[in-house]
N, C-alpha and C positions, 0 to 999 in steps of 0.2 A: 755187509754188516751195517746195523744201522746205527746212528749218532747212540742212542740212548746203550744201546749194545756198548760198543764202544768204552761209554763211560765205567758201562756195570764191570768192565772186564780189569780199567784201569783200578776201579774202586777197590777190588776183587785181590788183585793184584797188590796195592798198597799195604790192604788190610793183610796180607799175608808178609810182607817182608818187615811189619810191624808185632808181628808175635813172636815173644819170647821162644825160644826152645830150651828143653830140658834136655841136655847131654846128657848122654848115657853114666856121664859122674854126676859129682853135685854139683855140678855146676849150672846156671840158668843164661843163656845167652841169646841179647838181642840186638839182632840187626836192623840195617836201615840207616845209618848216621852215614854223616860225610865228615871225617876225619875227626869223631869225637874227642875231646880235651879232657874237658872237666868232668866232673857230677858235684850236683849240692841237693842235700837231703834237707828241708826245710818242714817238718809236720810230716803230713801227710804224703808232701808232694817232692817229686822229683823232677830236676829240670840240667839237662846236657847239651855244654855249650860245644856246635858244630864250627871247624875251622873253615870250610866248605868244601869244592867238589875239588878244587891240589891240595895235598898236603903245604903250604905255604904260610909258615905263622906269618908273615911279616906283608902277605901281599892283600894289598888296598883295592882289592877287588869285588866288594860289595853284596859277597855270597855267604857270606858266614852269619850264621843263625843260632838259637836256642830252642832245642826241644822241651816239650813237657811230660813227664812219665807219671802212673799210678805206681800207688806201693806194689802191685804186683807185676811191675816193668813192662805194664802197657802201654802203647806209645798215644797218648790221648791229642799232642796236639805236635806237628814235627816240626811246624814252626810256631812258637808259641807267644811271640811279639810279629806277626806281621805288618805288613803296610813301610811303603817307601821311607817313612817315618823315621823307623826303628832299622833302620838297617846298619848291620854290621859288618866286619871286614872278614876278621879272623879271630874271634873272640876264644879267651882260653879259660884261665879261674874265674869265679863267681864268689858270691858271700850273701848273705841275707841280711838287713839291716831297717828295722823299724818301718816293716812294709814292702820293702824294697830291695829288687834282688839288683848287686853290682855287679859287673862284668868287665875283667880286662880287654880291651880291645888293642892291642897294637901298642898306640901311642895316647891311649885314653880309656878313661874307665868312664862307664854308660850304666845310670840306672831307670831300671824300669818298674813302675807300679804293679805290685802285681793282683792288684783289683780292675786297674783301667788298661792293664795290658798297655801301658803307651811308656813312652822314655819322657822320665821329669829331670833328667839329671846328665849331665853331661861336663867332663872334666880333663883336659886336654894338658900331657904332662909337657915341657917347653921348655927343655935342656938342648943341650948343640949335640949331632951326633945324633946315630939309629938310636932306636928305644926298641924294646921286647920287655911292656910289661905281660907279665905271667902271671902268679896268684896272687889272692888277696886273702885275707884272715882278718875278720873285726878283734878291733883292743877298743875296750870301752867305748868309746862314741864316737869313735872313728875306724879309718881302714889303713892296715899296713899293706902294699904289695910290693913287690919282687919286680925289679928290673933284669932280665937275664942278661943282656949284653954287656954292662953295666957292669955286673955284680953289686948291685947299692938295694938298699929298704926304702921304700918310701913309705911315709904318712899324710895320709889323706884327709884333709879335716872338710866332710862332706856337708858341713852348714854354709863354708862360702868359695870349696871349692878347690881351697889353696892347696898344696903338696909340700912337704919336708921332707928332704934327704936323711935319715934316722944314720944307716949304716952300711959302707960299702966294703968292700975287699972278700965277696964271696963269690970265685969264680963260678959263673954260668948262674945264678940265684934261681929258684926254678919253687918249690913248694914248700909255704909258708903255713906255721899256725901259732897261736896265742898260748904261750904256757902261763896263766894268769897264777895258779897253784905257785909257783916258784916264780912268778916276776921277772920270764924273760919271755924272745920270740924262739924259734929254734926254725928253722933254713934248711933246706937241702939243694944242694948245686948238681949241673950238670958237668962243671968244670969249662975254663974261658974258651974252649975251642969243643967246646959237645965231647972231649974225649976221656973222662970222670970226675967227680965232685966228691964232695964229702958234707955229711951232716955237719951243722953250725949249730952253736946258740948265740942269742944275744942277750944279754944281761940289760936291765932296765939302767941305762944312763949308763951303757959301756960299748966297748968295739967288741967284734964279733969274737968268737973263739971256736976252732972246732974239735969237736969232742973225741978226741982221742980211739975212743973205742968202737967209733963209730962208723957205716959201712963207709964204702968207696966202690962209685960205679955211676951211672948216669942217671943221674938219681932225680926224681921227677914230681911222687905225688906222697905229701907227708899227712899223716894223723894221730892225733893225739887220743890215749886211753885211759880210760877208768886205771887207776893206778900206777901213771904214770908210764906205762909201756906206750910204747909209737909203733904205727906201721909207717912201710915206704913203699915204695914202688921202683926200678930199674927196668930201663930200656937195656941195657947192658951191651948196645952199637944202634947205631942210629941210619949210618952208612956203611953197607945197606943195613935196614931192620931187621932184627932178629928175635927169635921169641924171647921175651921179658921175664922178670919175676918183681915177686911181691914176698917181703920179708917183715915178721913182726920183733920187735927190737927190744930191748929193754931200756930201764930209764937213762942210762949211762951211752943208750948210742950200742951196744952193743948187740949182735943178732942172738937171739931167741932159737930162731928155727925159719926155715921158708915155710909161706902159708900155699897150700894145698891148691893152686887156681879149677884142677879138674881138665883143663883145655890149654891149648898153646895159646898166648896172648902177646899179640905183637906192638909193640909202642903202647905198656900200660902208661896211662899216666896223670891225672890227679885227681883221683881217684874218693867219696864219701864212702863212710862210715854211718853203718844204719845207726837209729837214736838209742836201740837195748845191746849195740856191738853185736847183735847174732851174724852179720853179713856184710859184704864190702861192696861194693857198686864201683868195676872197677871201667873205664874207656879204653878200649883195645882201639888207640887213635889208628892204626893204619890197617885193622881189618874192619873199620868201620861197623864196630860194635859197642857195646855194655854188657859186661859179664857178672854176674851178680853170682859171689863165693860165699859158703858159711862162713866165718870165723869161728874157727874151733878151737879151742888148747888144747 
């Protein structure tokens, strides 16, 4: 076989483990990722941050990367910041912010242009002790993320760099969003030892509380709705993996209903919400996919 052979076969190949399938439900699923985390839906475009080829959030191994997807979950770029440059570890949440997409890395959030494709930004958190930061969610001109080992919020004020400790005491801290409408964050934990969490809020200028009515389970990837309903996500065992669900809530923290995924989905976890809510873009981290579900009531 000859070199140019070769290549057509690899090419051939790629482009096939980068197309979506339509399961036989509704569901739309694509593979190809190495231990997908996140999704963040920004316009147009979609981009999914890989932890790499172990499941290892925590290991400084220099394989973890950011996909790029079209709106119809093609895989247009699998690594979408390359160059020795931009390399990451085990990157997990993301967030969009005046140009610039951020990304938790470990022990530091990294952002990258996403005109010039290069990293302008770079912000190393410098407490004693592991760190697991996880998500992030913009509050006005800055970023809150999620420390999981920890159980702490930080604030990130990305014009020089610096980090605030906002609020701690939420065991496992794991998926964060801005509830700007009512003037708090609201949290979902995995619990201090991976073995359940519970939805949180945070009140603007208060320590955390959590919501009563709210699930309990290993709770992973949170989003905020038109009207106040939230979805979540649950790994519901972690050791070993087991198939997940995805439940949509009401304002109170309280379950609604489980949402429909169509397919088994193992380690969902933090997971966008398209911009009209018709669909979820969810990361099946340990079957190495993206499963895109309608949102239906």
């Amino acid at each position: 076989m000859t070199y140019r052979s070769t290549r057509l076969l690899l090419a051939l190949a790629a482009a096939i483990a980068a197309t979506p399938v339509h399961a036989e439900t509704h569901a739309t699923v694509i593979p190809g990722f190495s231990n997908p985390e996140s999704v963040l839906i920004t316009g147009d475009r979609r981009f999914v941050s890989n932890i790499g080829k172990m499941l290892d959030p925590l290991g400084h191994d220099g394989d973890g990367f950011v996909s790029e997807l079209d709106e119809h979950g093609v895989i247009v770029a699998l690594n979408a910041f390359p160059g020795e440059e931009n390399t990451l570890d085990a990157p997990k949440g993301m967030a969009f912010l005046d140009g610039r997409l951020y990304v938790a890395d470990i022990n530091r959030i990294v952002g990258f242009d996403l005109s010039s494709r290069q990293q302008v930004f770079v912000a190393p958190l410098k407490v004693e002790g592991p760190i697991l930061l996880n998500d992030i969610a913009v509050q006005d001109d800055a970023l809150v993320i999620t420390d999981t080992l920890d159980g702490r919020v930080y604030r990130l004020d990305v014009a020089d760099g610096s980090f605030e400790m906002i609020s701690d005491g939420i065991p496992g801290a794991n998926g964060i969003v801005n509830d700007a409408d009512n003037h708090r964050l609201l949290v979902v934990g995995l619990g201090a030892k991976f073995e359940g969490g519970d939805l949180y809020e945070i009140p603007e200028g208060k320590a955390p509380g959590k919501l009563p009515k709210g699930p309990h389970g290993i709770l992973d990837g949170l989003a905020l709705l038109s009207g106040g309903r939230m979805v979540t996500s649950d790994w519901r065992s972690i050791d070993p993996p087991t198939h997940g669900s995805v439940s949509l809530l009401d304002g109170d923290g309280s379950v609604i209903r489980a949402i429909e995924t169509g397919v088994a989905i193992t380690g969902p976890a933090d997971f966008a919400v398209g911009a009209e809510e018709e669909n979820i873009w969810i990361p099946a981290t340990v079957d190495g996919a993206v499963v895109i579900v309608p949102l239906i009531d």
